[in-house]
Structure formats: structure tokens, C-alpha cells
TORKOL-4160 file (C-alpha; in steps of 0.2 Angstrom, whole numbers, padded with zeros to 4 digits, m for minus):
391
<pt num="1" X="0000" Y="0000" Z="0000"/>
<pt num="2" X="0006" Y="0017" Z="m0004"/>
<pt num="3" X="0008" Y="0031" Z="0013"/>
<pt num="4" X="m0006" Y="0038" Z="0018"/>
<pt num="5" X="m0015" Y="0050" Z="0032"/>
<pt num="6" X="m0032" Y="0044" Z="0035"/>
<pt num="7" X="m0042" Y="0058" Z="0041"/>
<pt num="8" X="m0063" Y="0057" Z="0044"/>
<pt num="9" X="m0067" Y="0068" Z="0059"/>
<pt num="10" X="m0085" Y="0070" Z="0056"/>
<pt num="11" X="m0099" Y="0066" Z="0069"/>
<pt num="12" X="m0112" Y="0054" Z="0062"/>
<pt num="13" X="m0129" Y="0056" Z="0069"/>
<pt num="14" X="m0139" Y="0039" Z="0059"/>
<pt num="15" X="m0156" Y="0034" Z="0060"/>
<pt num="16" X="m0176" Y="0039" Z="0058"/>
<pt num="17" X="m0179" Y="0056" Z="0067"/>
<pt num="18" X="m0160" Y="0059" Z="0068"/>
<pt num="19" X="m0166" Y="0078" Z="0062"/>
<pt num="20" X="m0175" Y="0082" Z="0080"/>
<pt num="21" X="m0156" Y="0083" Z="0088"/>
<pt num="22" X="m0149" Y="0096" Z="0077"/>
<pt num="23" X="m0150" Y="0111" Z="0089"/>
<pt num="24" X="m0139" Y="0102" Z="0100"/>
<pt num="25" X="m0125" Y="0099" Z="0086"/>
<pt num="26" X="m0124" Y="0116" Z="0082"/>
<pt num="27" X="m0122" Y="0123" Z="0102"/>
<pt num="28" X="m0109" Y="0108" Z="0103"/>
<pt num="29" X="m0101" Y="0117" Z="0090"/>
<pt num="30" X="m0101" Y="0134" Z="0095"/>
<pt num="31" X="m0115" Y="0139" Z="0085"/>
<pt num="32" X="m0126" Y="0153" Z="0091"/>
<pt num="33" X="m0131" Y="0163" Z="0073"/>
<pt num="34" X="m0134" Y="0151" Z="0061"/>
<pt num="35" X="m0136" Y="0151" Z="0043"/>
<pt num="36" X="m0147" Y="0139" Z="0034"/>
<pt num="37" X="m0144" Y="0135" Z="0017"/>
<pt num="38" X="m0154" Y="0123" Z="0006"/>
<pt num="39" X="m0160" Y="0123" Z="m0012"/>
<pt num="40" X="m0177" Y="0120" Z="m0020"/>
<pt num="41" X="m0193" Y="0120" Z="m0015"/>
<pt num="42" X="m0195" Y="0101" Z="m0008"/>
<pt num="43" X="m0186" Y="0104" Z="0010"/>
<pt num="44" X="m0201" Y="0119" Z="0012"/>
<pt num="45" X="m0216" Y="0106" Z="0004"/>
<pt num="46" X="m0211" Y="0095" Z="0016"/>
<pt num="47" X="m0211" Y="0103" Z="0029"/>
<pt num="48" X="m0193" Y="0098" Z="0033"/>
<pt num="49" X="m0187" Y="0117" Z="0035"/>
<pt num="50" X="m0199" Y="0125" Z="0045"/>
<pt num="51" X="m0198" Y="0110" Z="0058"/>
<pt num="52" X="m0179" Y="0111" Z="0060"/>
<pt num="53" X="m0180" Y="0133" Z="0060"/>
<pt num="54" X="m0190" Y="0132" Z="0073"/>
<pt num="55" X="m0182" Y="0119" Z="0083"/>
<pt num="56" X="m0166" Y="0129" Z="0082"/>
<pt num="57" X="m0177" Y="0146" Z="0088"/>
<pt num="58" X="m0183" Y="0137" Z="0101"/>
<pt num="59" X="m0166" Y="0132" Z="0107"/>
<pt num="60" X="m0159" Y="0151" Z="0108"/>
<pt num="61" X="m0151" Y="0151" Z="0092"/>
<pt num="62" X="m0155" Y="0165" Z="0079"/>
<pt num="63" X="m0157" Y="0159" Z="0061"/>
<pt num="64" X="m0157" Y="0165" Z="0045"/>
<pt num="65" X="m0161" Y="0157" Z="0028"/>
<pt num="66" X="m0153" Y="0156" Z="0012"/>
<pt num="67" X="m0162" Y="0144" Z="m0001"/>
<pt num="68" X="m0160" Y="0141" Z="m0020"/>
<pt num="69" X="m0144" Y="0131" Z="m0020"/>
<pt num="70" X="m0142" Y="0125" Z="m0041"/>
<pt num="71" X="m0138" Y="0106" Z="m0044"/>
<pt num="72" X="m0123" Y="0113" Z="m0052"/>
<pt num="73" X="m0118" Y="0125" Z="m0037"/>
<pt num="74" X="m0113" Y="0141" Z="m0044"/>
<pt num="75" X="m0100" Y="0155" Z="m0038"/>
<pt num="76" X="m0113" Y="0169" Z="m0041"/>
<pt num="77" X="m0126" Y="0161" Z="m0029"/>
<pt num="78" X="m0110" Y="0160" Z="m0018"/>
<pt num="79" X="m0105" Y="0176" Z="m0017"/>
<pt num="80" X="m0126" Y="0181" Z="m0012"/>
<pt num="81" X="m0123" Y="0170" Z="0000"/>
<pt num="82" X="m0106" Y="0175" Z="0008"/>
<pt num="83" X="m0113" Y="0193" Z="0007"/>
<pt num="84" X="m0130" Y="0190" Z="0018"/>
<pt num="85" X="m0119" Y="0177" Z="0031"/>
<pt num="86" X="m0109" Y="0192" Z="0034"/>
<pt num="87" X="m0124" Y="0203" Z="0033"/>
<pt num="88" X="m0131" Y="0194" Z="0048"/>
<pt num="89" X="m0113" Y="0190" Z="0056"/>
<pt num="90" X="m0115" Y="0171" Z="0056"/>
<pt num="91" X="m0104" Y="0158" Z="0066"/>
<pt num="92" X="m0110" Y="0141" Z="0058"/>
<pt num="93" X="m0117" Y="0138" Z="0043"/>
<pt num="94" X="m0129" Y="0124" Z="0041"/>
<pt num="95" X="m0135" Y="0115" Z="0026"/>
<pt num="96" X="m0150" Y="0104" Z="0021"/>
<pt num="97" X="m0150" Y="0094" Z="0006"/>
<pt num="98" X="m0140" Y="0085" Z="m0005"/>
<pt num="99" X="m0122" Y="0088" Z="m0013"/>
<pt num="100" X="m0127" Y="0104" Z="m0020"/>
<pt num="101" X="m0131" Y="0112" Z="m0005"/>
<pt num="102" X="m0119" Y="0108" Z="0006"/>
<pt num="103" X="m0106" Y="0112" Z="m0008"/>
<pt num="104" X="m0113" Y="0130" Z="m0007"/>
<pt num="105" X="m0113" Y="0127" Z="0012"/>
<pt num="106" X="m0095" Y="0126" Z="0011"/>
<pt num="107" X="m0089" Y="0139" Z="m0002"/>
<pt num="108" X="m0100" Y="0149" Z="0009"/>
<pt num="109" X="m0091" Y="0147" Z="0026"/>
<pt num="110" X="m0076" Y="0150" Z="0018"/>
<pt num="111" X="m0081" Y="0165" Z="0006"/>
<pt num="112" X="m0088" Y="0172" Z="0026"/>
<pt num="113" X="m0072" Y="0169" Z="0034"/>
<pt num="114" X="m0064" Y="0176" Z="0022"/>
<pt num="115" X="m0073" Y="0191" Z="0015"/>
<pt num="116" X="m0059" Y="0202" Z="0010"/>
<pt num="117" X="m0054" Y="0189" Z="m0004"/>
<pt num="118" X="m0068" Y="0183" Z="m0019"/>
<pt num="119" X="m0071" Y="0165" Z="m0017"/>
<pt num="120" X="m0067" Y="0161" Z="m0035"/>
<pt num="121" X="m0050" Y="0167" Z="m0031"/>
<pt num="122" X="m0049" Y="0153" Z="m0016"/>
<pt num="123" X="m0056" Y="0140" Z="m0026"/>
<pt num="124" X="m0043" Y="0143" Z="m0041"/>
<pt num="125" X="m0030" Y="0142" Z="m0027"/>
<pt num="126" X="m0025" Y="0158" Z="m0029"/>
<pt num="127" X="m0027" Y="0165" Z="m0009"/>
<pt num="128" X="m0024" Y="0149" Z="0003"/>
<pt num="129" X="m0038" Y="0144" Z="0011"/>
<pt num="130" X="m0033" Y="0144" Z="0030"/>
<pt num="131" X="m0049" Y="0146" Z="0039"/>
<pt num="132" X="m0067" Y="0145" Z="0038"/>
<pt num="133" X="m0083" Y="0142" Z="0048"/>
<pt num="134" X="m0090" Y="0128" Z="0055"/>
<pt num="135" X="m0103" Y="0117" Z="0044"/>
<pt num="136" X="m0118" Y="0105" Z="0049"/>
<pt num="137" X="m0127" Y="0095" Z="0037"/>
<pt num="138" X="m0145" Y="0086" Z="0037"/>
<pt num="139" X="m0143" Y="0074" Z="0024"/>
<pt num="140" X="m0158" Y="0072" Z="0011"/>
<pt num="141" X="m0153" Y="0067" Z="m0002"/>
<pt num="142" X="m0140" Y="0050" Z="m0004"/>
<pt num="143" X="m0129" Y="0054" Z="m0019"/>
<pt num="144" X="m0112" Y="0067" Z="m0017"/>
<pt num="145" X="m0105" Y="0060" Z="m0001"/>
<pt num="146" X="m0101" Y="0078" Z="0003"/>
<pt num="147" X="m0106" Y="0075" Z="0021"/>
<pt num="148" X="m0090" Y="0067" Z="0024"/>
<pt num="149" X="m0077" Y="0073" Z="0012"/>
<pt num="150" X="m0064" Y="0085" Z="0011"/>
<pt num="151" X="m0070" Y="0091" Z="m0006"/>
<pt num="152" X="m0084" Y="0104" Z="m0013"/>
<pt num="153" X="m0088" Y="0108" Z="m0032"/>
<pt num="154" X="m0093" Y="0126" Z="m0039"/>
<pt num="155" X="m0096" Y="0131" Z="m0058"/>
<pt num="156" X="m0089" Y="0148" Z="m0063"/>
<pt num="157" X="m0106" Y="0152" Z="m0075"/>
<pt num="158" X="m0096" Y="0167" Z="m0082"/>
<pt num="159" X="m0080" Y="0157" Z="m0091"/>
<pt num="160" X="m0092" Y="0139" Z="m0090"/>
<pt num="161" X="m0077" Y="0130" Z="m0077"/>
<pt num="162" X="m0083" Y="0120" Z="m0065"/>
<pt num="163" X="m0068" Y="0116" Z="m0050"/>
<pt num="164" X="m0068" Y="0105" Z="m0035"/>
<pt num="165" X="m0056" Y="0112" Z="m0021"/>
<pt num="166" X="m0050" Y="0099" Z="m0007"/>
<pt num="167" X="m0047" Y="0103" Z="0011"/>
<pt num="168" X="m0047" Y="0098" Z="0030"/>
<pt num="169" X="m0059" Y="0115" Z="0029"/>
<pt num="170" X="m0073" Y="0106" Z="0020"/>
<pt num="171" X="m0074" Y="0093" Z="0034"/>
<pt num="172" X="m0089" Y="0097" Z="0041"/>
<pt num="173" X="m0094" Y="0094" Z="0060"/>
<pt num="174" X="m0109" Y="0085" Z="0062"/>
<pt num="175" X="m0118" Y="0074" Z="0047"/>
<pt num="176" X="m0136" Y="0071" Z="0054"/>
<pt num="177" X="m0143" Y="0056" Z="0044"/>
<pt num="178" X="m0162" Y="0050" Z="0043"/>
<pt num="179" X="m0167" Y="0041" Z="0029"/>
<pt num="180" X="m0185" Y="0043" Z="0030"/>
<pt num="181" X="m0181" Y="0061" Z="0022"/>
<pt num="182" X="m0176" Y="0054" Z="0006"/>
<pt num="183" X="m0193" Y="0045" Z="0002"/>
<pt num="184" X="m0200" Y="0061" Z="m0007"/>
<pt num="185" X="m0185" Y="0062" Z="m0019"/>
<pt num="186" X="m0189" Y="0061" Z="m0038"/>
<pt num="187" X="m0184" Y="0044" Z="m0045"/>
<pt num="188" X="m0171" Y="0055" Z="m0056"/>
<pt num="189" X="m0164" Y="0059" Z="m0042"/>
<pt num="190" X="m0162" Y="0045" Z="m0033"/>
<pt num="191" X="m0153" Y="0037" Z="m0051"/>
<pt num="192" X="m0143" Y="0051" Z="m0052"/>
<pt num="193" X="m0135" Y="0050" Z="m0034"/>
<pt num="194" X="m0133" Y="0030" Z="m0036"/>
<pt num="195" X="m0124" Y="0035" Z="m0050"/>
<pt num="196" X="m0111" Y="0045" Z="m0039"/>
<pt num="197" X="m0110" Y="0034" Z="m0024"/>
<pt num="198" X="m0105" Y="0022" Z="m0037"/>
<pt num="199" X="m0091" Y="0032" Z="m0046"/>
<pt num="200" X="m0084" Y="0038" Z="m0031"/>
<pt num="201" X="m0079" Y="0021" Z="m0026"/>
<pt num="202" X="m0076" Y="0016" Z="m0044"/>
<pt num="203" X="m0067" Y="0032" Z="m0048"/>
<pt num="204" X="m0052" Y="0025" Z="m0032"/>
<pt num="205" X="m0055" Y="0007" Z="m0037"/>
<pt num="206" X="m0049" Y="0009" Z="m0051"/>
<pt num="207" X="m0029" Y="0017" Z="m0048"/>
<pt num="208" X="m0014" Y="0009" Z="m0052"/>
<pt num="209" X="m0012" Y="m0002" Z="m0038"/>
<pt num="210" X="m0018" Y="m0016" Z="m0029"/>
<pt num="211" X="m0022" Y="m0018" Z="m0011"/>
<pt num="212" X="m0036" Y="m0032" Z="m0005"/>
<pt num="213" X="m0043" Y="m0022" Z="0011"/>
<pt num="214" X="m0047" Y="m0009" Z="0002"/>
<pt num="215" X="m0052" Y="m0016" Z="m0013"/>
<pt num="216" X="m0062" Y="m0028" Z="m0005"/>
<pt num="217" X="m0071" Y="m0014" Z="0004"/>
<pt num="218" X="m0075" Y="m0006" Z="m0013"/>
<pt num="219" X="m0083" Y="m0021" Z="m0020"/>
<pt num="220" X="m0094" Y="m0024" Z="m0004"/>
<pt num="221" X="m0099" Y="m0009" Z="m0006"/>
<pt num="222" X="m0102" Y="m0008" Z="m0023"/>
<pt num="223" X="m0113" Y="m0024" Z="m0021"/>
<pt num="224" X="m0123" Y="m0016" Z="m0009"/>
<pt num="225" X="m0126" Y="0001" Z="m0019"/>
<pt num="226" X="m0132" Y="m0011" Z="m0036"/>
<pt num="227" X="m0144" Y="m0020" Z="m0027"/>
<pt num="228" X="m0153" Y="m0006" Z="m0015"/>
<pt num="229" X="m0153" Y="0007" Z="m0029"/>
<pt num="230" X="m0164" Y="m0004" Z="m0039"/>
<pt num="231" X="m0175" Y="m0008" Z="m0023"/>
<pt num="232" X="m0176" Y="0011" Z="m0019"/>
<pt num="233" X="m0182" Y="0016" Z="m0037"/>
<pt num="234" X="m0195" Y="0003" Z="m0036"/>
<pt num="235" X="m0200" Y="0007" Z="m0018"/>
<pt num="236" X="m0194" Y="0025" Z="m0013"/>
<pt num="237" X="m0202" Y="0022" Z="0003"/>
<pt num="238" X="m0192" Y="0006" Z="0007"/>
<pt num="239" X="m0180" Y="0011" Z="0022"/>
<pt num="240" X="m0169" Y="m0002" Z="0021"/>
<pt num="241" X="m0162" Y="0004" Z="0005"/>
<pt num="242" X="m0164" Y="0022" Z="0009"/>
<pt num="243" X="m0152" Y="0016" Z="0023"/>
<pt num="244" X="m0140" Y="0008" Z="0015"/>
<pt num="245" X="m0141" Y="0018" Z="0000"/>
<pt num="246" X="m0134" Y="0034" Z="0010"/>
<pt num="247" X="m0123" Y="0025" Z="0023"/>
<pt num="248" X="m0115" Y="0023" Z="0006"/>
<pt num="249" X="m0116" Y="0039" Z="0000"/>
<pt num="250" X="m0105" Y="0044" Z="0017"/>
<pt num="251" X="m0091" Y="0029" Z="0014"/>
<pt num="252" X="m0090" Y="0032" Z="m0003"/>
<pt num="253" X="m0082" Y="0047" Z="m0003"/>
<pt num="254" X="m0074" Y="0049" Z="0015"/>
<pt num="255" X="m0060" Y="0040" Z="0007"/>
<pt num="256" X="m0062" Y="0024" Z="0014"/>
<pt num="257" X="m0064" Y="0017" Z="m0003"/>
<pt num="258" X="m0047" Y="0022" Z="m0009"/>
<pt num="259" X="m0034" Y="0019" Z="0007"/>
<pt num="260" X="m0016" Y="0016" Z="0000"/>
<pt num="261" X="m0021" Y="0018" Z="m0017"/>
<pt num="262" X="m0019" Y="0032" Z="m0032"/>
<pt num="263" X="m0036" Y="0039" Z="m0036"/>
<pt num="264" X="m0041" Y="0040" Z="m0052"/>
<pt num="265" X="m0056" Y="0052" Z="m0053"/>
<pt num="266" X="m0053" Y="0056" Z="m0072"/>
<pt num="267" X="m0072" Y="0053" Z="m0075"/>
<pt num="268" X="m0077" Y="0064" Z="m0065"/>
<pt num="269" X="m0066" Y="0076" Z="m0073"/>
<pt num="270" X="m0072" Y="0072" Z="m0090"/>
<pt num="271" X="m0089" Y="0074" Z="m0081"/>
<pt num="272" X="m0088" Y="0091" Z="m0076"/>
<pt num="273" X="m0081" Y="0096" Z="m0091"/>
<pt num="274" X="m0099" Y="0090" Z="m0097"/>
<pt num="275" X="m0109" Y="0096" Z="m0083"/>
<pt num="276" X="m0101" Y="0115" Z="m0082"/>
<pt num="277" X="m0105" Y="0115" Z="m0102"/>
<pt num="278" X="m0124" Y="0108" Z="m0106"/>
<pt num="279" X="m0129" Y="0110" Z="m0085"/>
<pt num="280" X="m0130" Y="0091" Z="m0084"/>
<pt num="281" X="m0136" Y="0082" Z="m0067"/>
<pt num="282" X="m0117" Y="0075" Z="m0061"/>
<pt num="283" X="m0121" Y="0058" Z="m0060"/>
<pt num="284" X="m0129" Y="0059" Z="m0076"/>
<pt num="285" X="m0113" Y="0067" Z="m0085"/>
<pt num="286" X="m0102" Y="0052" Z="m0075"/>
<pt num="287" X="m0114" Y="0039" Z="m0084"/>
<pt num="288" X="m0112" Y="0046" Z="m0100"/>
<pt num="289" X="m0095" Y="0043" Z="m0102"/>
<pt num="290" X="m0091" Y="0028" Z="m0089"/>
<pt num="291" X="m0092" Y="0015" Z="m0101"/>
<pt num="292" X="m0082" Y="0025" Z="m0118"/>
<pt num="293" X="m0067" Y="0027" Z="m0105"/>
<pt num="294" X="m0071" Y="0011" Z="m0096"/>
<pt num="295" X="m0067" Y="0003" Z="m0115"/>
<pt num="296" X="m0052" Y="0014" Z="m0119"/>
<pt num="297" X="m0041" Y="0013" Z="m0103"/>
<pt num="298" X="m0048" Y="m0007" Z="m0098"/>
<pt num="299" X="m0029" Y="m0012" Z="m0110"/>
<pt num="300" X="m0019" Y="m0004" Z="m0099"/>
<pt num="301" X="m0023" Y="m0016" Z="m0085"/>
<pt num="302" X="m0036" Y="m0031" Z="m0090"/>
<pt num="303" X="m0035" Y="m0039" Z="m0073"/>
<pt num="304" X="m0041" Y="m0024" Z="m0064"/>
<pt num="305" X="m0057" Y="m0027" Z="m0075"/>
<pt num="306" X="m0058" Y="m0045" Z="m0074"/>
<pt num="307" X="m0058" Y="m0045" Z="m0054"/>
<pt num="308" X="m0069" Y="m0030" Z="m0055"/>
<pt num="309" X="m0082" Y="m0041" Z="m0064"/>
<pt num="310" X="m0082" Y="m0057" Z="m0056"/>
<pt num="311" X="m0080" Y="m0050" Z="m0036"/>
<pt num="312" X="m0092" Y="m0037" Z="m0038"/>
<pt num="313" X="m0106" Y="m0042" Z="m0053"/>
<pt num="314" X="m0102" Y="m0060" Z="m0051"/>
<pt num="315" X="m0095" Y="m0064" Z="m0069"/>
<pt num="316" X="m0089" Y="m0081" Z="m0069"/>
<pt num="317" X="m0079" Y="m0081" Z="m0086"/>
<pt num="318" X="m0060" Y="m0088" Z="m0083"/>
<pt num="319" X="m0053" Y="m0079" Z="m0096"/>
<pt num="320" X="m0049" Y="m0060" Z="m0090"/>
<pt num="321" X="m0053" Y="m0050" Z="m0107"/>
<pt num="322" X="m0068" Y="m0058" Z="m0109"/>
<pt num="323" X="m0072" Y="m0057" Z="m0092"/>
<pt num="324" X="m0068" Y="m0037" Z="m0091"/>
<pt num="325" X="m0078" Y="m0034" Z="m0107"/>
<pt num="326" X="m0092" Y="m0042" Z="m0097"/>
<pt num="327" X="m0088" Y="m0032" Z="m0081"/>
<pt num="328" X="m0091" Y="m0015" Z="m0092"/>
<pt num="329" X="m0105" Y="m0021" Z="m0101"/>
<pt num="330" X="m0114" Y="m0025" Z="m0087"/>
<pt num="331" X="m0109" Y="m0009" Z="m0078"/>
<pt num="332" X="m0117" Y="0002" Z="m0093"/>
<pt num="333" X="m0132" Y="m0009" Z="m0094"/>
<pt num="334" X="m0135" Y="m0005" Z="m0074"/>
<pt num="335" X="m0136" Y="0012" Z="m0078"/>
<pt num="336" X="m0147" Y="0013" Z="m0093"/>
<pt num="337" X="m0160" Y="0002" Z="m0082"/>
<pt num="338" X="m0158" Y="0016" Z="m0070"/>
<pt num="339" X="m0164" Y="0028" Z="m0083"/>
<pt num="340" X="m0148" Y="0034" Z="m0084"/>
<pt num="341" X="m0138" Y="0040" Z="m0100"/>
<pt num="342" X="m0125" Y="0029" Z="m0109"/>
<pt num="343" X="m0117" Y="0040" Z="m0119"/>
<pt num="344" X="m0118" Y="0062" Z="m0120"/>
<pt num="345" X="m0127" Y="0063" Z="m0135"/>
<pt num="346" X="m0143" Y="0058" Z="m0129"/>
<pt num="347" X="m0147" Y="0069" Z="m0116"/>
<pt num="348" X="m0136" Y="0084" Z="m0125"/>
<pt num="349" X="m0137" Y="0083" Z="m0142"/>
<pt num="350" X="m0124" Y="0075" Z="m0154"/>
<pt num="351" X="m0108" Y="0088" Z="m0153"/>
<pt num="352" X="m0101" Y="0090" Z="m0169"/>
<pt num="353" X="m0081" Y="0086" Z="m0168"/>
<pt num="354" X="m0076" Y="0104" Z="m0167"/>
<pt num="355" X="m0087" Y="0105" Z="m0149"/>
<pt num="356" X="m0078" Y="0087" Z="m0144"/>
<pt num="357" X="m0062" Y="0093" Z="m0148"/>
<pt num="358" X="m0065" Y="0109" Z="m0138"/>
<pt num="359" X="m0073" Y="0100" Z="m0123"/>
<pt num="360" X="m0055" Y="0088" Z="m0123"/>
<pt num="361" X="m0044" Y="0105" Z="m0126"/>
<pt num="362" X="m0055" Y="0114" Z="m0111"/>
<pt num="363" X="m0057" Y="0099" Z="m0101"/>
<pt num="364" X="m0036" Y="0097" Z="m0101"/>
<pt num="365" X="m0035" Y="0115" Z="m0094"/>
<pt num="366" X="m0031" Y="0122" Z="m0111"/>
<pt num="367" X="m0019" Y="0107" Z="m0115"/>
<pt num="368" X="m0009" Y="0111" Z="m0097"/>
<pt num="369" X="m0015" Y="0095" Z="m0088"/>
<pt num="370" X="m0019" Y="0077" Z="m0088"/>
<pt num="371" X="m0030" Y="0067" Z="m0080"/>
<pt num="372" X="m0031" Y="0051" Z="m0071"/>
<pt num="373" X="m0020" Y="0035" Z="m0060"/>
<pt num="374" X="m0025" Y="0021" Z="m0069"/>
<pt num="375" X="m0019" Y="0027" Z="m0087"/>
<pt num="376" X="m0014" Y="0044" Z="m0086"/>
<pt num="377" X="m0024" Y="0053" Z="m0100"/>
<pt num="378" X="m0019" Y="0068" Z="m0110"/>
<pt num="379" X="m0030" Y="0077" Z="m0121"/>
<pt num="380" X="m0031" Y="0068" Z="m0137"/>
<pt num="381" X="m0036" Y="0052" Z="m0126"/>
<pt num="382" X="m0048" Y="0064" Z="m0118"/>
<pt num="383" X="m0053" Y="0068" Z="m0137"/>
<pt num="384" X="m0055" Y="0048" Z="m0141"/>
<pt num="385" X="m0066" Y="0047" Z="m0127"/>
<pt num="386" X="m0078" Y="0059" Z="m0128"/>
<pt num="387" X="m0080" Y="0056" Z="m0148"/>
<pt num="388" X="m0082" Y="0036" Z="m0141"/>
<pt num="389" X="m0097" Y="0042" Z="m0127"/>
<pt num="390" X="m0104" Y="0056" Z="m0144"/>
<pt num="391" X="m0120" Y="0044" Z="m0144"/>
């Protein structure tokens, strides 16, 4: 196994009605004005919102709200929010939602710790990010894993860039998890984010090395996400697969999944090229091209594939190329009976070749960077993919 400094320091609060002990998480954490941020209308129609402001005014904490967080978090909701938490002098910023809004919970503790510098300007790296607020999350939706990792996503609308920052600041303190709030999710929704809990393991499993804790982890829970995915879009309302469906959300992207390895994550790169360009839900956008570059980097390493198929979708070829076509085949066809995309064109349009060619040269950092662990790729392999997942 390669070095490395394993570091999860979030508090998990599981289980039906987890919701009602919030105020005490936030006081725990020194909370005492809190911002809530959310997105859409569906924590408000549920009621879900209300119940929590009040709890939290009952408590002694003053609240303010901030709602509207886009599936595609963007920098110039951002900065609105950066401007009213300062407004109102916040001290912990608390989401509700999915990834989105607990991405924009994030950029928005920073941006308010900050305020002297533009948050695009921390994301790029430009200023250092060396503090930030405290965050809490009440988890509704089981996709992102963002309740447990060091990362956050924002798209720049202006210049179309979408850019992920990672940081012991975007740890946040408490997760609070019931899975009875995701039984009003649209069954989009809930493909989408089995879709990411997915790649986020699949996105570490496959990296350049070997290591059988770990991987072995990664196909348990990859088995587990394939089987209650399909149960919770047959039966949003079935807890057990609610349950397991976002305890796997929070693993999958904690960076369990990946111990001693070399993270690949160049789908998701080629995904938020995608996503930043055509406003694309995320996990649709990983879909779309899982299975072109599943096909073009699978030579590089055929027993990757092979064990990939038969440990975690039960193949039971003894050849390995046959038994890693099958593994990939059986992966794509997974997410079509999702009602997931297969390839870009069918939810964006077919892209002539001078869009592909600019989505590989953009999605390279101008031809500046490549992406990738498992095969490094530079941007005419980025090119042959996307043109591959042009259906």
C-alpha cells in the first residue's frame, strides 16, 4: 500500500428522526447565529425546513435562511450567500439537502471567513484557504458524499469551469442522517446519486495499484449500492435501501474506498467538463462517459477489470478480457435500467467534432494537464473518449 494520512473527523448522527437533535450539534459546535442553506422547494413542501428553524429558535439560536442552492452549485449564488452570512454575522453555517447544498454550504463558510478575498479566487487556489466556519449537514438526499469529504464543487457560469477544491476545511462537523427524508425524492434523483455513490468508489477502485482491504471494501460496497438502488427506485419508501443507500453515500467518498491507493477520478473530470457546459445532473454526466473510457483505458490493466467483474457483478468467465468486457458491459447496462444516459449525445445533443475537440482541449486546462492514475490521460485520449461516449 502506498503512505497515507487517513483523516474522517466528522460526527455521524444515523437513524429515523436523527433531524430532531440538530440544535444540540450546532451549540456543541459553537453555533449561536446560524445560517441555513438549502435549495429547492422540496425541504419547504415537506415541511422539513420549518420544523428544523423552529427547533433551532426554540433552542436560543437565531437563524437566518438562504435557499436556492443549483444542482450545479454556482459561484454567483455563492458570493449572495457570503454577502448576507456576513450581513447577519454568522458563526456556523448549516445545510439541508444534497451535494449541492452543502457544496454552497461550504464555499459559503469559507467566502464568510474570508470576506476580503472573492471565493473564485480561493477555489482557483490563488489565496490559501486557511480558515473558515464551522458546517452542519441534514442529509436528504443519498448521492455526493459531501457530508463526509474533504471536497466541494462550484461552476464559474461566467468562463463555463466547473472546479472542485479539497481541504481539511470542508470537513464538516456533524452529518445528521435519517433516511425517511429521502422518500419524497424524484426517481431521477435517486438514479442520479446511485450513479455517484458508485463512481466515487469506482473512480479510487480503479488506480494503479492493488491492495485487498481496500479493494475488497470497494466491491462490498459496490454490491450493496447495485442491489438497493434498484430496490429504492421501485420502492422510494423502502428504508432499508434508503439506509443503505446513504450510509453509502457517506463511505464512498470519505476516502475509505481508496486507502493506499492512487485515485483515479478522471471521470469525473471528464464529467464536469460536461456538466459545467450543457448544465448536466453529475451523476448523469459520469454515466455518460463511464463506459467510452471504461473501454479505452480497460488495455492498460485487463485484470483490474476482470476481478472488478467477477468479485463485484459475479461474472464467472476464466478468461480476464472476456471477463472485463463483461464487467463493463454489465456496468453500462446497470445504468441505462436506472434511466440513466449511456453516452452524452442523448441527453445533450450530438456535438459536432469541433465541440468534442474543444470540450477535450478545455477539459485538459487548455492542454496544461492530464487526468487520471489508472492510465494517465492527455487530451487527445480525452478527445477519443468523448468522440467514443458522442451517442
Amino acid at each position: 500500500m502506498e503512505k497515507f494520512t487517513y483523516y474522517a473527523p466528522t460526527e455521524v448522527v444515523f437513524g429515523a428522526g436523527a433531524e430532531q437533535s440538530c440544535p444540540d450539534y450546532v451549540k456543541q459546535y459553537g453555533g449561536s447565529r446560524v445560517l441555513v442553506v438549502y435549495g429547492g422547494g422540496s425541504v419547504e413542501r415537506s415541511g422539513l425546513l420549518n420544523r428544523v428553524v423552529r427547533a433551532l429558535e426554540a433552542a436560543g439560536l437565531t437563524v437566518e435562511q438562504f435557499g436556492g442552492a443549483k444542482p450545479n452549485p454556482t459561484v454567483a449564488h455563492v458570493r449572495e450567500g457570503i454577502r448576507r452570512a456576513v450581513e447577519f454575522g454568522a458563526d456556523f453555517i448549516l445545510a439541508m439537502g444534497g451535494g449541492s447544498s452543502i457544496d454552497t454550504a461550504k464555499a459559503i463558510a469559507h467566502g464568510t471567513a474570508n470576506p476580503e478575498h472573492d471565493i473564485w479566487s480561493i477555489w482557483t487556489r490563488e489565496v490559501p484557504l486557511e480558515r473558515s466556519l464551522p458546517i452542519g449537514v441534514i442529509l436528504t438526499i443519498s448521492a455526493a458524499g459531501s457530508e463526509m469529504s474533504d471536497s466541494a464543487v462550484l461552476t464559474n457560469e461566467e468562463i463555463h469551469r466547473k472546479r472542485g477544491i479539497n481541504t481539511r476545511f470542508n470537513r464538516v462537523k456533524f452529518a445528521i442522517m435519517n433516511p425517511e427524508l429521502t422518500y419524497t425524492l424524484p426517481k431521477y434523483q435517486i438514479a442520479c446519486g446511485t450513479t455517484d455513490i458508485m463512481m466515487h468508489t469506482l473512480d479510487r477502485y480503479f488506480n494503479p495499484m492493488e491492495n485487498e482491504l481496500t479493494d475488497a471494501l470497494a466491491e462490498a460496497l459496490l454490491r450493496t449500492v447495485i442491489q438497493f438502488g434498484t430496490k429504492a427506485l421501485e420502492n422510494p419508501e423502502d428504508y432499508q435501501a434508503q439506509s443503505e443507500l446513504m450510509w453509502a453515500s457517506s463511505l464512498s467518498h470519505n476516502g475509505l474506498t481508496g486507502l493506499g491507493g492512487k485515485p483515479d477520478f478522471a471521470v469525473h473530470q471528464l464529467g464536469h467538463e460536461i456538466s459545467a457546459r450543457f448544465d448536466l445532473a453529475h451523476g448523469a454526466s459520469l454515466a455518460a462517459v463511464w463506459g467510452a473510457w471504461a473501454e479505452y483505458v480497460c488495455p492498460t490493466k485487463v485484470s483490474r477489470f476482470a476481478r472488478y467483474a467477477r468479485n463485484v457483478w459475479g461474472v464467472t468467465e476464466t478468461e480476464d478480457e472476456k471477463a472485463a468486457a463483461e464487467g463493463i458491459r454489465k456496468t453500462v447496462a446497470y445504468f441505462g435500467s436506472l434511466g440513466m444516459p449511456t453516452g452524452f449525445g442523448k441527453c445533450i445533443g450530438i456535438q459536432s467534432d469541433e465541440t468534442v475537440r474543444d470540450m477535450a482541449y478545455r477539459c485538459a486546462y487548455e492542454g496544461t494537464r492530464t487526468i487520471g492514475t489508472f492510465r494517465v490521460l492527455n487530451e487527445q485520449d480525452i478527445y477519443q473518449i468523448y468522440s467514443a461516449a458522442n451517442h
